[in-house]
Structure formats: structure tokens, C-alpha cells
C-alpha distance (Angstrom), angle and dihedral (degrees) to the residues before:
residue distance angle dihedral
X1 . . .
X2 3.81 . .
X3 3.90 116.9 .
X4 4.19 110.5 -133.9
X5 3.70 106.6 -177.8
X6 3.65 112.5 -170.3
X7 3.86 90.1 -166.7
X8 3.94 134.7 112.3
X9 3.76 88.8 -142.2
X10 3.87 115.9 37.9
X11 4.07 114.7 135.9
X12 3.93 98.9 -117.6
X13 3.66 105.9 39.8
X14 3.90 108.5 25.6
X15 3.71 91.5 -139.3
X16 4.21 92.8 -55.2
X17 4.14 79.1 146.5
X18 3.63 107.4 36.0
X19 3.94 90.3 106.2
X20 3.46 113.0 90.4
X21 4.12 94.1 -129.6
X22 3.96 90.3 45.9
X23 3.75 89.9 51.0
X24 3.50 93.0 52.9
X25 3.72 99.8 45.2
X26 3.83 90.6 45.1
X27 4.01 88.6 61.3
X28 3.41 93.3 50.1
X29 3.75 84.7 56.3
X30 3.79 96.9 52.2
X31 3.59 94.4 45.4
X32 4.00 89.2 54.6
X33 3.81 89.1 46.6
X34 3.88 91.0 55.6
X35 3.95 107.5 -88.6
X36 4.04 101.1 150.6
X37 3.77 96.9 -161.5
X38 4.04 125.9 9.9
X39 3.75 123.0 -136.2
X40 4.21 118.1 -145.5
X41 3.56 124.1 -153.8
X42 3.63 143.8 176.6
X43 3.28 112.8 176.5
X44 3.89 119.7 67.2
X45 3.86 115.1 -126.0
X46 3.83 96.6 -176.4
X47 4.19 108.3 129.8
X48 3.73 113.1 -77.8
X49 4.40 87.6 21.4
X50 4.09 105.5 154.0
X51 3.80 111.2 -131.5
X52 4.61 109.9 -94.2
X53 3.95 110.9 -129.0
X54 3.97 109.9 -111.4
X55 3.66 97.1 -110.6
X56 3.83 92.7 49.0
X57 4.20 95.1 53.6
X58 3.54 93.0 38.1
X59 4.28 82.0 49.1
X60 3.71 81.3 52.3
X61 3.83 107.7 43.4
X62 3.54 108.4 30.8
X63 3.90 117.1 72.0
X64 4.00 84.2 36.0
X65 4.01 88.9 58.7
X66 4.18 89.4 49.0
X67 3.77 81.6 37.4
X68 4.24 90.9 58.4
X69 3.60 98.2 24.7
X70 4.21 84.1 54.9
X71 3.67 94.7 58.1
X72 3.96 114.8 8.8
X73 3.77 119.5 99.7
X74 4.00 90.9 -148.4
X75 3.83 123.9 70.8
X76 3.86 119.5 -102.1
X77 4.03 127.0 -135.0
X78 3.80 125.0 -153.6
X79 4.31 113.1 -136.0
X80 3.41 110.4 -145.9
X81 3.71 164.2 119.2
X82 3.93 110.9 -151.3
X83 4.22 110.7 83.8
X84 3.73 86.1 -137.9
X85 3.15 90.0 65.5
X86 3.73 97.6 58.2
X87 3.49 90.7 47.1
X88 3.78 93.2 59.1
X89 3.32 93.2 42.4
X90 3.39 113.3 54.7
X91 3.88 83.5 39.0
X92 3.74 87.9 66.2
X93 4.17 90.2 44.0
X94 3.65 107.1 -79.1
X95 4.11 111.9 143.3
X96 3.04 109.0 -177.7
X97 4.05 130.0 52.1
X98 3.74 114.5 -143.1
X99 4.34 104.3 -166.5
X100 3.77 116.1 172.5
X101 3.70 82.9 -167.8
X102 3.82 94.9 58.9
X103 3.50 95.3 -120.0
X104 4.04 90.8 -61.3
X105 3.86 107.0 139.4
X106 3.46 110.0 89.8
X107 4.08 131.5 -84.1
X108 4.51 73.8 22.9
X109 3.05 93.0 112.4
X110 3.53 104.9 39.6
X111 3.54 91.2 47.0
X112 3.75 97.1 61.6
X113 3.65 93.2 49.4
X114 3.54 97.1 56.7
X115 4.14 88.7 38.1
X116 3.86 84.4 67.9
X117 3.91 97.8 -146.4
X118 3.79 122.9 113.4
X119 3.85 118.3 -98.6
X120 3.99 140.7 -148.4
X121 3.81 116.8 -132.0
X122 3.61 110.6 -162.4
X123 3.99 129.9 -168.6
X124 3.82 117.5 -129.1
X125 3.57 134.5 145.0
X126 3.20 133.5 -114.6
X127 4.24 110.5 -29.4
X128 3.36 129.8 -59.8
X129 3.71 101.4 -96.3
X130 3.86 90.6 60.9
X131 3.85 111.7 18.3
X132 3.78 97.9 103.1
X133 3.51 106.3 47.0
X134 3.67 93.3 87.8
X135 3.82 120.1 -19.2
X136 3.64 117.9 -178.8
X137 4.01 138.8 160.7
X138 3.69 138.5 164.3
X139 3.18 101.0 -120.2
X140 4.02 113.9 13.8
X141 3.85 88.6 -173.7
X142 3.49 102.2 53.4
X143 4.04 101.6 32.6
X144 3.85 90.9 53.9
X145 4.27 86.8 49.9
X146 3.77 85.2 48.5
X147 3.77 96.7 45.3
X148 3.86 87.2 51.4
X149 3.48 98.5 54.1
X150 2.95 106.6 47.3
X151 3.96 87.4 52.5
X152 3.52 84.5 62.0
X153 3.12 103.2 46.4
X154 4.22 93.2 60.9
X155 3.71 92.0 48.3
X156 3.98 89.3 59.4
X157 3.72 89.1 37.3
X158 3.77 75.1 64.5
X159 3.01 94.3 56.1
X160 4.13 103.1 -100.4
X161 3.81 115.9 147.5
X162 3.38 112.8 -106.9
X163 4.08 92.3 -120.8
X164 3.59 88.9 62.2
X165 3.76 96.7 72.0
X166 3.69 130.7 93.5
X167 3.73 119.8 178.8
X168 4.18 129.3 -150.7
X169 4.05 125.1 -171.9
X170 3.78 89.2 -151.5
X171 3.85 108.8 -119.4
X172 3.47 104.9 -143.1
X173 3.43 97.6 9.7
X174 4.22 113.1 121.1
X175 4.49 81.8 -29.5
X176 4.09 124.4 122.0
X177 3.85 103.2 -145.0
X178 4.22 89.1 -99.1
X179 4.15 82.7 67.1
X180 3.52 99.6 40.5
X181 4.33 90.6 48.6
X182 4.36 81.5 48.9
X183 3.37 94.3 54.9
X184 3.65 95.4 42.4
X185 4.16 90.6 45.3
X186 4.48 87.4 46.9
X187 4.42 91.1 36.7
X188 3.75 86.3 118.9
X189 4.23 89.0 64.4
X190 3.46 80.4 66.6
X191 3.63 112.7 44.2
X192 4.24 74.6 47.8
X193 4.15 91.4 84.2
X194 3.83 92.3 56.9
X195 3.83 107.5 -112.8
X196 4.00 121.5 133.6
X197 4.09 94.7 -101.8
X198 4.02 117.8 -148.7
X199 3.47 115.0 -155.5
X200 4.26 119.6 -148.7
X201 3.57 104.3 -157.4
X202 4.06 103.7 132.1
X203 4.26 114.8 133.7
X204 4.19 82.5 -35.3
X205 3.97 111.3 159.5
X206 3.62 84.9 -102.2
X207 3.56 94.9 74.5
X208 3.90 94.2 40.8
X209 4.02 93.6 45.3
X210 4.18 86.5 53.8
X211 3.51 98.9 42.1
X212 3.71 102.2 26.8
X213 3.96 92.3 -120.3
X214 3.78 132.8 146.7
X215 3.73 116.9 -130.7
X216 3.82 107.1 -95.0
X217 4.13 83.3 51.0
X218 4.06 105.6 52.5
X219 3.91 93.3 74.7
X220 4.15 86.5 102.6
X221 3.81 83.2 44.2
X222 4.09 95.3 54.2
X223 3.59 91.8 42.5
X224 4.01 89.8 62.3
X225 4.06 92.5 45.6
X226 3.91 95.8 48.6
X227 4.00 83.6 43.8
X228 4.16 82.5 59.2
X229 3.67 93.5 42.6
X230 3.66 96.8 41.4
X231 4.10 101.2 42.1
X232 3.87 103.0 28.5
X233 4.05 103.5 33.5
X234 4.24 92.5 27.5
X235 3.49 92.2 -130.9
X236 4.10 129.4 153.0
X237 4.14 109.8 -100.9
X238 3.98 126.6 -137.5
X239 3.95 108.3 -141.9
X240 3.89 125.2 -129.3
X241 3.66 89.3 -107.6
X242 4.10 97.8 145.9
X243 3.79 92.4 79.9
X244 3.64 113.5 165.8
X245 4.23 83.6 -122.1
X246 3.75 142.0 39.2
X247 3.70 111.7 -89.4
X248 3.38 99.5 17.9
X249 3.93 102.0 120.8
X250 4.16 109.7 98.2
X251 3.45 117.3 -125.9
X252 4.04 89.3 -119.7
X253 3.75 91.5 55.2
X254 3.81 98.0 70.1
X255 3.59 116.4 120.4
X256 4.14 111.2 -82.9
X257 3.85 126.5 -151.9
X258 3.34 119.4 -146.5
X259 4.20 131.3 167.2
């Protein structure tokens, strides 16, 4: 999966993509590198991000979804949060809905189902202004496997087939690098309760704390955790596609399905 963030502010790419033109051309790029399926968003998630008005992400992600879906070969996802969103989205060719809220604001879930394309519920907590000032659980493990389920379980309470349902535990997302390295160790708990599982590990902190690498140097790093998470726990790997330049996403980093 490669990462397009149309954004002036997202953690891996400082914006490198936020024109319209350099968004564009940067897909392109991934997809001839190896990215099977490329994932738009307009709203940065990065810790301490500020919520985007409506009208200003669907300004940003909308004619660059017609734009892909109009002349890539892969499919294209939409990242985010707001149900409107999705609607526009798919509506303009997205097929996949990316939420790292799992689908939790309200009509979310109700949207999706009726939108008819599969969806990714990922764990993080609290929001993204807040959730690394001091995450903590008692058991990371089994909390994010809880979380999860249950997630699941509303979207085929309403009524979304079972197949259509990826889950993610949100690397990164409200996790000190101790959680993050549990999950990672305990992934195969849950691939264990039979949903496709995609697995966020591209230039996170988690990489940098480990290896002591800044961001635009943990791409070797990521590529050795999704190889973990993709050959020991079978699970489904997210690409480094948010390079800070065009071209930069290796061929062996595309995102690889396993069952």
C-alpha cells in the first residue's frame, strides 16, 4: 500500500505532495515501484495533528481520487475519519475505506455499509492531538484484540459481510515503543480471529527509537518489521510509500497478501 498524503503537515513527507500535480506524479511513482493499491488522505494523523474542516479535506482529496482512479491500474483507498468523506470518496472511485477511528464517529458505520466497499478498522487511543502524551494499558495485547473486535462486530451488526473487513492495531497510534514491539512480538493473536490484518509500520517512531534513526532513514528498518509481520504472523503489509521523494518506494516494499 503506498501512503499519498495530500497534507502540508504529515510526519514523513512534510507536505513534499500536498500540490495537486506532485501528488499525482508521486502515485504514478509508487505504482511503478510495486505499490498494489494507493491510500489518499487529507487529514494528517501525526501526534499533536489538529482536526481539517470537511470542506477543506474533501477540497484536498477528491479530484486527486477521480484523478488516480481515472488513470491508475491499481485500486485507490480513502484515509479518514469524517463519513462524508467516505461518501465522496468512494463516489469518485475510492474502494476501500481506510478509518484510524474504526469507523467510530457517528452515521461511520452506517455509511460504510451502505457504501458497499470493504473497510480498515484501526486501534488508536485517544485522538491525534493527545494520544502520545502518555499512553498506557494493562494489557496492550489483549485491549487492542478487544478494541478490534468489537469494531467488527458493529460493522456486521450493520449488516457488512464479514469478508469485507480488514483490521489494523495502529502502530504508532496512542503506543510507547514497549507496546508497539508487544504487539508486533503477539501479531499472530490477531491474525488468529480470521480478518485480513494490515500492518502500519512505515518510518513510525518505533523503527527510529530501535534503531536510533530519523524518519527519512528507517525505510531499511520498516522493511525488516513488515518482513516479521508478513512471514512469521501471515499478516497483510502497508508499504513505505510516503517517501520524502518521487521514486523512493523499493520494489520489495509493496504491500504483500498473505492467508
Amino acid at each position: 500500500m503506498g501512503i499519498l498524503n495530500i497534507t502540508p503537515d504529515s510526519f514523513s513527507d512534510g507536505g513534499v505532495f500536498f500540490a495537486p500535480e506532485a501528488a499525482l506524479g508521486h502515485a504514478r511513482d509508487m505504482v511503478a515501484a510495486g505499490a498494489a493499491i494507493i491510500d489518499v488522505g487529507g487529514e494528517s494523523t501525526r501526534p499533536g495533528a489538529a482536526p481539517v474542516p470537511l470542506q477543506e479535506e474533501l477540497r484536498r482529496v477528491i479530484p486527486v481520487i477521480e484523478a488516480l482512479c481515472n488513470t491508475l491500474p491499481v485500486p485507490v483507498s480513502i484515509d479518514t475519519r469524517n463519513p462524508a468523506v467516505m461518501q465522496a470518496a468512494v463516489t469518485a472511485g475510492a474502494g476501500l475505506i481506510n478509518d484510524v477511528n474504526a469507523l467510530q464517529a457517528p452515521g461511520a458505520v452506517e455509511t460504510a455499509a451502505s457504501l458497499g466497499v470493504p473497510v480498515c478498522l484501526m486501534h488508536m487511543q485517544g485522538n491525534p492531538e493527545s494520544m502520545q502524551d502518555n499512553p498506557g494499558y494493562a494489557d496492550v495485547v489483549a485491549e487492542v484484540r478487544q478494541f478490534l473486535g468489537a469494531r467488527a462486530a458493529a460493522c456486521r451488526a450493520a449488516g457488512m459481510p464479514r469478508e469485507r473487513i480488514l483490521l489494523d492495531p495502529g502502530f504508532g497510534f496512542g503506543k510507547t515503543t514497549r507496546h508497539n514491539l508487544l504487539l508486533l512480538r503477539h501479531l499472530d493473536g490477531l491474525v488468529a480471529d480470521g480478518y485480513p490484518v494490515l500492518v502500519g509500520l512505515s518510518r513510525k517512531s518505533l523503527i527510529g527509537h530501535v534503531l536510533g534513526l530519523p524518519v527519512d532513514e528507517r525505510r531499511s528498518g520498516a522493511g525488516g518489521a513488515r518482513r516479521l509481520a508478513g512471514g512469521r504472523h501471515r499478516a497483510h503489509s502497508r508499504c513505505a510509500g510516503n517517501a520524502g521523494g518521487r521514486g523512493h518506494v523499493p520494489r520489495r516494499q509493496h504491500r504483500r497478501v498473505r492467508r
